[in-house]
C-alpha positions as CSV (number, residue, x, y, z in Angstrom):
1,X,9.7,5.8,28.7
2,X,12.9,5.8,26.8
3,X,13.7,4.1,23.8
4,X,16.6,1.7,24.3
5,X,17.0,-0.8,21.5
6,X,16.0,-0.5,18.0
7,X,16.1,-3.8,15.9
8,X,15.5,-3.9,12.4
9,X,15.0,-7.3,10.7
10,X,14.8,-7.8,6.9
11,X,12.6,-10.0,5.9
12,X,11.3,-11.7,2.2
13,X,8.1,-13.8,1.9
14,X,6.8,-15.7,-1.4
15,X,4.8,-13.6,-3.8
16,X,2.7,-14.4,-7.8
17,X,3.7,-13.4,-10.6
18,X,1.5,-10.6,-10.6
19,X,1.5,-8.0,-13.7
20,X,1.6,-4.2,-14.0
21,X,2.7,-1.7,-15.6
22,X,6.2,-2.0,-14.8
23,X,6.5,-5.8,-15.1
24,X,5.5,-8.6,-13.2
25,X,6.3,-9.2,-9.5
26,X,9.2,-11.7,-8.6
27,X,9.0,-14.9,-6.6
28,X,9.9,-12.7,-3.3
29,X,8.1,-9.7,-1.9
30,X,10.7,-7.7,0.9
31,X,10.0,-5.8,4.0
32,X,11.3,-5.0,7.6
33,X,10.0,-6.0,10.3
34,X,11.0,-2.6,13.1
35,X,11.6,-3.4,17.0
36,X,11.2,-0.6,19.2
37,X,12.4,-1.5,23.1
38,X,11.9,0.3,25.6
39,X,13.7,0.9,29.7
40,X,10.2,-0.4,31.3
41,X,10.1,-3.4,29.0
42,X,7.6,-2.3,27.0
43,X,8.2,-2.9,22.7
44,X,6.5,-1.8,19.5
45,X,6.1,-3.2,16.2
46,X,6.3,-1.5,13.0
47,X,6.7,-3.0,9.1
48,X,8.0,-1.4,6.4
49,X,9.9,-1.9,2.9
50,X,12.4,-3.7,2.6
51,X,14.5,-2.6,-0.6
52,X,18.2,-2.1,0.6
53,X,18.2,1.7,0.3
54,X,15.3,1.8,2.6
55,X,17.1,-0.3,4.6
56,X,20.0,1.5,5.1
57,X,18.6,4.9,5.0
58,X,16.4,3.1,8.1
59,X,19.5,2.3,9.7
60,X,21.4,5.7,9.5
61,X,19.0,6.8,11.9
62,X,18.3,4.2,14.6
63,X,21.6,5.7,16.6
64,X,19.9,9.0,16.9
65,X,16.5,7.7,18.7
66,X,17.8,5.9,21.2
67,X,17.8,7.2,24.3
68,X,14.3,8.9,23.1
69,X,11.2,9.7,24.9
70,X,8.4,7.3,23.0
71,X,6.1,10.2,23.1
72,X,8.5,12.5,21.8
73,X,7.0,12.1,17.8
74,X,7.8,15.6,16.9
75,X,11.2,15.3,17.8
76,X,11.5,11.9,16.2
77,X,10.9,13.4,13.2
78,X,12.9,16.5,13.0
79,X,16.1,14.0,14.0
80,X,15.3,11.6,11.0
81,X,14.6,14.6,9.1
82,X,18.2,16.4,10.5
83,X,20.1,12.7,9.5
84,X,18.7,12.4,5.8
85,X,20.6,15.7,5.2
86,X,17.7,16.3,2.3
87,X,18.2,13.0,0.6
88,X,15.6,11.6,-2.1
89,X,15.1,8.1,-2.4
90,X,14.8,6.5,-5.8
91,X,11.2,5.0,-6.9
92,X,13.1,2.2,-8.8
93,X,10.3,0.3,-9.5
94,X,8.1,3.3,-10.6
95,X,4.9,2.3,-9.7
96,X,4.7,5.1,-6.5
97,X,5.6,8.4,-8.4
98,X,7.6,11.0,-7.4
99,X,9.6,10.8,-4.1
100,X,10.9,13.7,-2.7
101,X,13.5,14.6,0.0
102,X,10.4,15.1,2.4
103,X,8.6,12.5,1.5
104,X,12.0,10.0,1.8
105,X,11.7,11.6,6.0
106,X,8.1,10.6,5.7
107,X,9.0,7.1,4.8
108,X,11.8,6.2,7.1
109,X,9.9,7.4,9.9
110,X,6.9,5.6,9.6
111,X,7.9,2.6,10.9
112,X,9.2,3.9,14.0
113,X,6.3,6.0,14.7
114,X,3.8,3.0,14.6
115,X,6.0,1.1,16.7
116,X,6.1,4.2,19.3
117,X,2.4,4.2,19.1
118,X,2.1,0.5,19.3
119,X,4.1,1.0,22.9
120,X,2.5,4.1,23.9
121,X,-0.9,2.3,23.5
122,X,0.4,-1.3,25.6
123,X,1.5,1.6,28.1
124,X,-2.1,2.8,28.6
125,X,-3.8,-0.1,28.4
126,X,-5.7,1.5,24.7
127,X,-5.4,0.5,21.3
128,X,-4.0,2.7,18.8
129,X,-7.2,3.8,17.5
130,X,-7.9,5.6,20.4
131,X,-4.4,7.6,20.2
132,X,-5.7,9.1,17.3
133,X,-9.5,10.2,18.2
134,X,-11.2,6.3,18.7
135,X,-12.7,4.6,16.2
136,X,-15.8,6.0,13.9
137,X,-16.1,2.2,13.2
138,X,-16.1,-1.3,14.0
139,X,-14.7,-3.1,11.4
140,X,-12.4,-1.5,8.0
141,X,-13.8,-2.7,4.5
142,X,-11.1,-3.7,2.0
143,X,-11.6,-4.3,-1.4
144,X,-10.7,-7.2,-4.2
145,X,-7.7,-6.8,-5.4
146,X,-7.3,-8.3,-9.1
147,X,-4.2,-9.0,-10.9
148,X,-3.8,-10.0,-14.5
149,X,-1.1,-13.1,-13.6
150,X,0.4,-16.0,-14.8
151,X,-0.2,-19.3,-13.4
152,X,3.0,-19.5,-11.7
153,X,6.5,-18.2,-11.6
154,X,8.4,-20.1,-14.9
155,X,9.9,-23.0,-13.9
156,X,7.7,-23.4,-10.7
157,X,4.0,-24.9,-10.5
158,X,1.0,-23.0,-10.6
159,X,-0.1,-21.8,-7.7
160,X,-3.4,-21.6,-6.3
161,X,-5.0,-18.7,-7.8
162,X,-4.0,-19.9,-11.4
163,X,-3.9,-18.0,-14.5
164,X,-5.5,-14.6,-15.1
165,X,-4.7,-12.7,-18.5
166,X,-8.0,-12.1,-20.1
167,X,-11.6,-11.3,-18.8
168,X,-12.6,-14.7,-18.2
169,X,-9.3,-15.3,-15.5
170,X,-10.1,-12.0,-14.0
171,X,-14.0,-12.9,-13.4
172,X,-12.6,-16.4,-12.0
173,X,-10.2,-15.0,-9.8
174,X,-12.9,-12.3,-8.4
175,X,-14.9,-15.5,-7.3
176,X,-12.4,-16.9,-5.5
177,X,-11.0,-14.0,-3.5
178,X,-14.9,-13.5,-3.2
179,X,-15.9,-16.5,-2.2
180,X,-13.3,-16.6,0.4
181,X,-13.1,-13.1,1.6
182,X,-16.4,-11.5,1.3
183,X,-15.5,-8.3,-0.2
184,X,-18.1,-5.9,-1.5
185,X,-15.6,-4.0,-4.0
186,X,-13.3,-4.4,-6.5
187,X,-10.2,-3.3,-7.7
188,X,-8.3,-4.4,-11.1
189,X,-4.6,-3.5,-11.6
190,X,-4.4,-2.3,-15.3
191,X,-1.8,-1.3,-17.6
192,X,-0.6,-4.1,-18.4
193,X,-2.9,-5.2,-21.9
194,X,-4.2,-2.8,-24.2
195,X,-7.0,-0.3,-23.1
196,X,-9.7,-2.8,-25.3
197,X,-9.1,-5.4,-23.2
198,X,-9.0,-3.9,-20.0
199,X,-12.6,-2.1,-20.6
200,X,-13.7,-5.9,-21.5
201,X,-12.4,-7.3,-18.1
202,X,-14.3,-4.0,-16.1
203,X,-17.4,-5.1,-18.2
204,X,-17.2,-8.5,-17.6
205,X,-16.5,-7.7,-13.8
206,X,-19.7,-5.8,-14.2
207,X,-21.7,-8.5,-15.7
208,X,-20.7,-10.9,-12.8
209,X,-20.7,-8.5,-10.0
210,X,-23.5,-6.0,-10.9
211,X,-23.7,-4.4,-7.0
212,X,-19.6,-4.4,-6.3
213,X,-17.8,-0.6,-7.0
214,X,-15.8,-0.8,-9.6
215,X,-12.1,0.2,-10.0
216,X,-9.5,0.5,-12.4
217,X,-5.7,1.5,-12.2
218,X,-3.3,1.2,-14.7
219,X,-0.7,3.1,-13.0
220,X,-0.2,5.8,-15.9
221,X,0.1,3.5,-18.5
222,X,-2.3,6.0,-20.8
223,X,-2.1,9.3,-22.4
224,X,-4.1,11.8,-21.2
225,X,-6.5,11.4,-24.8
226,X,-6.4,7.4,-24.1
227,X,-7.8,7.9,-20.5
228,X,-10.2,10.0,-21.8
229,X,-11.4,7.3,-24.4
230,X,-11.6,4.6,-21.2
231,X,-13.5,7.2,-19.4
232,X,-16.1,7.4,-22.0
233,X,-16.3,3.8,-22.3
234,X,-16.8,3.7,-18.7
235,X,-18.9,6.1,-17.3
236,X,-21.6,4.8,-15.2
237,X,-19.6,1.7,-14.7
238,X,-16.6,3.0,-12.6
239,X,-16.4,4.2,-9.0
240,X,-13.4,5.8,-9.7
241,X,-10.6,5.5,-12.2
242,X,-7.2,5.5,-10.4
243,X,-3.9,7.2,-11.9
244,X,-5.1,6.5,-15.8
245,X,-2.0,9.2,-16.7
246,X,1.4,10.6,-15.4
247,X,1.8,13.4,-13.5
248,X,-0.8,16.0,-11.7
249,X,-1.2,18.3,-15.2
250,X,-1.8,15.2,-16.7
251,X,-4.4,13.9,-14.4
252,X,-5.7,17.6,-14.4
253,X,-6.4,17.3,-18.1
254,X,-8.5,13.9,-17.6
255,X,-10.2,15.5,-14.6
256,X,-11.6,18.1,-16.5
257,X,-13.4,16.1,-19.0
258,X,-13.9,12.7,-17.3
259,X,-17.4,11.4,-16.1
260,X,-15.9,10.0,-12.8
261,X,-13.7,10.8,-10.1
262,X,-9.6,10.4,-10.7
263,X,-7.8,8.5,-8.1
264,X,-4.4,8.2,-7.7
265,X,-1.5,7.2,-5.4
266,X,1.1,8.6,-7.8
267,X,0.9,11.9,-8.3
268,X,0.2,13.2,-5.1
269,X,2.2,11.1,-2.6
270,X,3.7,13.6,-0.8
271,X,2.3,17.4,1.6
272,X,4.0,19.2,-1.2
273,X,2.3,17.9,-4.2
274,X,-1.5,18.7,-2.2
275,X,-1.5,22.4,-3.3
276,X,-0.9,22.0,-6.8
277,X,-3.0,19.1,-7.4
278,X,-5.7,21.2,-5.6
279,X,-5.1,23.9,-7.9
280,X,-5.4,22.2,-10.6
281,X,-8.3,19.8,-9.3
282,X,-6.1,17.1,-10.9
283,X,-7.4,14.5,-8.1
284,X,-11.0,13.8,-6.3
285,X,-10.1,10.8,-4.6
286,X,-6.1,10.3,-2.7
287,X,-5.2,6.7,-2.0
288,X,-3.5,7.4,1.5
289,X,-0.6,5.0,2.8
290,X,1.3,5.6,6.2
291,X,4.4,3.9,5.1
292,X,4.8,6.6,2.9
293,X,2.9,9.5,4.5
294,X,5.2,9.9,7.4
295,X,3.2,7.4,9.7
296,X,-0.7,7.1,11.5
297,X,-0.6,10.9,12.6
298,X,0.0,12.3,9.8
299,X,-2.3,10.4,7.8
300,X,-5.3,11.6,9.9
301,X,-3.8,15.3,9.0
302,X,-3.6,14.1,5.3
303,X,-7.8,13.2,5.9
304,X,-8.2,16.4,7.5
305,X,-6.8,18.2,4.1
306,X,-8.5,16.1,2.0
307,X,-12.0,16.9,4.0
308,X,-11.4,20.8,3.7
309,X,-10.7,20.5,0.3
310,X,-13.8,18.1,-0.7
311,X,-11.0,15.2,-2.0
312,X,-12.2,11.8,-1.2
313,X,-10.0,9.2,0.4
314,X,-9.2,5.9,0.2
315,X,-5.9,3.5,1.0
316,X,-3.4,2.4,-1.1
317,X,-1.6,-0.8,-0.5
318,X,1.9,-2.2,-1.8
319,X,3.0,-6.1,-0.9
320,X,2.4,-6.8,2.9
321,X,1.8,-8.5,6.4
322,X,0.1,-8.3,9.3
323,X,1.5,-5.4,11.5
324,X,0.9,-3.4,8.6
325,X,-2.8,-4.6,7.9
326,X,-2.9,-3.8,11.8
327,X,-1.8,-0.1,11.7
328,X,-3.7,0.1,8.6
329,X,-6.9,-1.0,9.8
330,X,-6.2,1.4,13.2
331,X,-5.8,4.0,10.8
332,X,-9.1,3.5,8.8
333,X,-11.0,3.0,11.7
334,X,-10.4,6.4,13.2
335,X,-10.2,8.1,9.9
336,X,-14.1,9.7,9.6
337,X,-13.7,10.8,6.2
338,X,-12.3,7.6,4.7
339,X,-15.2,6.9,2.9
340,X,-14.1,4.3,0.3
341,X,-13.1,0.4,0.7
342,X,-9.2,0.3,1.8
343,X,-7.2,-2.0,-0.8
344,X,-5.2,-4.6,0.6
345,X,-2.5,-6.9,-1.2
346,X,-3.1,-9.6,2.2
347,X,-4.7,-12.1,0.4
348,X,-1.5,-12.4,-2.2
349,X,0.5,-12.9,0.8
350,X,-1.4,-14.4,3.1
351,X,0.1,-17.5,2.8
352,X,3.2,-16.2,4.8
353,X,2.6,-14.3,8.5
354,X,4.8,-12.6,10.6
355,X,2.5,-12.0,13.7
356,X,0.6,-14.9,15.7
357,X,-2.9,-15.9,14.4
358,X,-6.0,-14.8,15.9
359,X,-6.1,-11.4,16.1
360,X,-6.4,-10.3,12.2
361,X,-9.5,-11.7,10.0
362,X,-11.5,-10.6,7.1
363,X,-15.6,-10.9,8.1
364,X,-17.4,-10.0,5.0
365,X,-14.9,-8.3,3.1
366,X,-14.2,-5.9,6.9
367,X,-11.5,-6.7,9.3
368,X,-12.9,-6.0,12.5
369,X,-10.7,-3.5,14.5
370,X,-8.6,-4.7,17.0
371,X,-9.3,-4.0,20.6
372,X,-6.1,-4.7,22.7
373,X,-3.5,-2.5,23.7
374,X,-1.3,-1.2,21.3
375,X,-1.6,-2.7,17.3
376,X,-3.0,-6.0,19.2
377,X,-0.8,-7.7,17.4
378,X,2.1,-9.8,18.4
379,X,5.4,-11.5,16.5
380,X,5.4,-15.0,15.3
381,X,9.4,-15.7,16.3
382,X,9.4,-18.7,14.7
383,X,7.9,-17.1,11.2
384,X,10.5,-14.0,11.7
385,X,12.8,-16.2,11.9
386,X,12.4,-18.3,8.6
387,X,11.7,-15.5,6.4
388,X,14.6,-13.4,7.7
389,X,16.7,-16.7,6.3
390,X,14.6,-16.4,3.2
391,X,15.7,-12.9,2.6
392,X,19.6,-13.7,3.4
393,X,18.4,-16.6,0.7
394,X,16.4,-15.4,-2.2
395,X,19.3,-12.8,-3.9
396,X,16.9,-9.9,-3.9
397,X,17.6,-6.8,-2.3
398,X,15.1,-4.5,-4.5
399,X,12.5,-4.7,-6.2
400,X,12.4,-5.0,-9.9
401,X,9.4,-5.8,-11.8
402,X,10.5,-4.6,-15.4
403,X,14.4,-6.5,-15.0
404,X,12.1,-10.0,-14.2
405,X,10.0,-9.4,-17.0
406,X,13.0,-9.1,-19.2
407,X,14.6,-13.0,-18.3
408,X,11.0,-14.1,-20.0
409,X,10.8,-11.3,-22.4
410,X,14.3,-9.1,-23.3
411,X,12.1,-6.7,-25.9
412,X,10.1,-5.2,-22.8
413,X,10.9,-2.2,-22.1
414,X,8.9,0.6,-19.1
415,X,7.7,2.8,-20.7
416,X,5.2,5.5,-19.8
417,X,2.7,5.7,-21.4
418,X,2.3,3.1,-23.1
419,X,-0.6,3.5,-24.9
């Protein structure tokens, strides 16, 4: 089954203001939406970024995979690998640590693996799952995923969700995405206020949700002696404390003295950074993401690794839609040792929907795992359509959480850390 068309469609669709450590996220959120066709009429799906360097780097290698066999994976890779030439991408936004020339092949072919699987699954009549081992279980639990935030872009109403920059806010907004989801953990992006205040928002958290898992992540925004004063604070109140420092001999220092697991999706976001971090037992828990882990296969090797070595795993999430919360939830569901909640940014964006309703929900904080061939998911044209005009539109064409920050407030600056 050869490949014989590839289209790749930017896309943008409306995002909060949602703060971090780098800024606060603008109006638009981008992604591509990846066509695979095939010479029996049989086509994939894939999403991925949609910043234009990924874009183009995408592009570069479409040429070279047509005309290839959709179970040919191996070989997929080694062409994008042979047409990056050893090229790094940027993290401009620098909130996913540090890229390397492998892990920019890992990236770019993600998209076009899921998509191969997506076809190589319609072809047998199986869902994805079962292309890598069948599901260990029915439905993927995702966790509450809190932003501090403002009540609305400036200039534009609030939206629904309101305003969240102090405990109160944060306990409001878990009700909601609660009330509406069912999820049973939760997850608070940190970094953004100082330390004090974050540690009141986990306790309040706490005080309102005495049975959810806890989690905090303020994407390095601490020294290694401030996440050690957070740890304190919060033993016995965290399930884990993601990426509280930069770099692996910085998380490595916190490990050693901290009364809870370390998390991150930073330091370790690439094969090459595993042995180091192992070394220096800098991480118990890895936040796993195929869009940047080289696609679904080799995220079940990356649980493998993590199971020999005794590292826990979980899934990251950045902005996204529902062919990703597909291959995601395919990917959970056949992953044995992925024993935390997944984190999901859906309900941010769930507003906005590039595949046809039915298929995806959230049933007490799970999605149930989809049973049709392939992803089971399908595109909504019409939706393609109108945020593909929304990305020609919108003036974005990367993100930049720290330069929207600056319109409101010129004296911020990124800086790392910060406290």
């Amino acid at each position: 089954m050869k490949i014989t068309e590839i289209v790749l469609t930017p896309i943008a669709f409306r995002d909060p203001p949602l703060l971090n450590a780098a800024g606060v996220h603008e109006p638009w959120a981008l992604r591509t939406i990846v066509e695979v066709h095939t010479d029996e009429g049989i086509s994939g799906l894939g999403e991925t970024y949609g910043d234009l360097g990924h874009i183009e780097r995408s592009r570069s290698v479409v040429d070279s995979l047509i005309g290839l066999d959709v179970f040919a994976l191996n070989e997929m890779h080694a062409r994008v690998a042979a047409l990056l030439g050893g090229e790094a991408a940027p993290d401009k936004h620098g909130l996913t640590g540090q890229i390397t020339a492998e892990s920019t092949v890992d990236r770019v072919y993600s998209p076009f693996e899921v998509a191969c699987l997506d076809i190589q699954g319609k072809a047998l009549g199986r869902p994805v799952h079962d292309l890598l081992g069948g599901a260990v279980r029915s439905a993927v639990p995702y966790s509450a995923y809190l932003f501090y935030k403002w009540d609305g872009h400036p200039g534009a109403d609030a939206d629904e969700w309101g305003e969240a920059v102090d405990p109160a806010g944060i306990v409001a907004q878990a009700r909601k995405m609660i009330g509406e989801y069912g999820f049973g953990s939760i997850k608070l992006k940190g970094g953004v206020f100082p330390p004090e205040q974050e540690i009141e928002a986990i306790r309040a958290l706490r005080e309102a949700f005495p049975d959810h898992p806890l989690r905090l992540d303020p994407n390095a925004a601490w020294s290694p002696a401030t996440s050690l004063k957070v740890a304190a604070e919060l033993d016995g109140v965290l399930e884990y404390l993601e990426d509280p420092t930069p770099e692996i001999s910085g998380m490595a220092e916190v490990a050693a003295k901290a009364p809870m697991p370390l998390a991150t999706n930073m330091c370790v976001v690439a094969f090459e950074h595993l042995r180091p971090s192992v070394e220096q037992d800098a991480v118990q828990v890895l936040l796993s993401d195929h869009h940047y882990w080289g696609g679904l296969q080799r995220s079940r090797q990356l649980g493998m690794i993590c199971q020999t070595f005794g590292i826990g795993l979980s899934m990251h999430s950045n902005s996204h839609l529902g062919i990703s919360l597909a291959a995601m939830t395919h990917l959970a569901a056949a992953t044995p040792n992925l024993s935390y909640a997944c984190d999901t940014h859906y309900p941010w964006n769930a507003a906005d929907e590039v595949v046809e309703p039915g298929v995806l929900s959230f049933v007490d904080g799970a999605v149930p795992v989809p049973d049709g061939p392939g992803l089971g998911v399908s595109l909504d044209r019409d939706a393609l359509a109108r945020m593909a005009e929304n990305y020609t539109r919108c003036g974005l064409t990367s993100r930049d959480d720290t330069g929207y920050m600056q319109k409101f407030d010129p004296s911020y600056e990124r800086k790392r850390p910060r406290w």
